[in-house]
C-alpha positions, 0 to 999 in steps of 0.5 A: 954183364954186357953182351954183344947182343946189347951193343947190337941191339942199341947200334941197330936202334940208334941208327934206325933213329939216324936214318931219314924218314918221317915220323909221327907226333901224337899230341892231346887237344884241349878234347882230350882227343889225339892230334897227330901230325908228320914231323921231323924227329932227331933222337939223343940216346945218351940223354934220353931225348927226342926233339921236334922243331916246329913253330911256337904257334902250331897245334902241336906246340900249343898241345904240349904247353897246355898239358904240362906233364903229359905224355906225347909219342913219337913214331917211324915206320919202316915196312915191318921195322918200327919204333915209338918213344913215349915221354913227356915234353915240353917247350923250349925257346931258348936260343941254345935249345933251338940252335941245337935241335936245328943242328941235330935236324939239319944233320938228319934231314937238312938245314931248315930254312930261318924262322924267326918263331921256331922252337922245339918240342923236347921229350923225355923219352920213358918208354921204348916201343917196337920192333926196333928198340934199346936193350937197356931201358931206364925205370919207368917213372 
């Protein structure tokens, strides 16, 4: 049965991800250590997907493509509000791809400037962390 709590619960988590603020993506180097850096992050709730555009040869798109299959995290902050989504990612070049997450950002943050070597970093999302989250979450993997 479907409460209003749900719907309460998944309106207050996607608009928390509507609003702008930076966020964090937590990457693996080749070391096994974490790279973490500041991005912008549009997050797609109906699929499940967060997105990050970022040029092909930054530390963070090289990350992803290295290691195929792992799980990356992302994160926002707002005093006590947070919320992480974890999943696996992956590395898109396709001019589709990268005109839709240029949409979703400019539509959160601004339009980004050109970039002729841009693409975009698509998560999986698999897990929902945080004092801020979904009510509904899919099965774990």
């Amino acid at each position: 049965m479907d409460t209003g709590e749900q719907h309460d619960a998944d309106d207050e988590f996607v608009r928390f991800w509507q609003e702008r603020r930076v966020c964090f993506l937590s990457t693996r180097r080749a070391d096994g250590t974490p790279h973490l850096v500041p991005v912008g992050v549009t997050y797609d709730h109906a699929t499940r997907t967060a997105r990050v555009i970022t040029s092909r040869d930054t530390a963070k798109a090289r990350n992803v493509r290295r290691a195929a299959g792992a799980v990356v995290a992302v994160g926002q902050v707002d005093g006590r509000r947070w919320s992480t989504l974890e999943g696996v990612a992956r590395v898109r070049d396709d001019t589709g791809a990268v005109r839709d997450a240029e949409t979703r950002y400019a539509a959160r943050y601004r339009q980004p400037r050109a970039n002729p070597e841009r693409v975009v970093i698509e998560i999986d999302v698999r897990r929902f962390l945080g004092t801020v989250r979904p009510s509904e979450r899919r099965p774990q993997a």
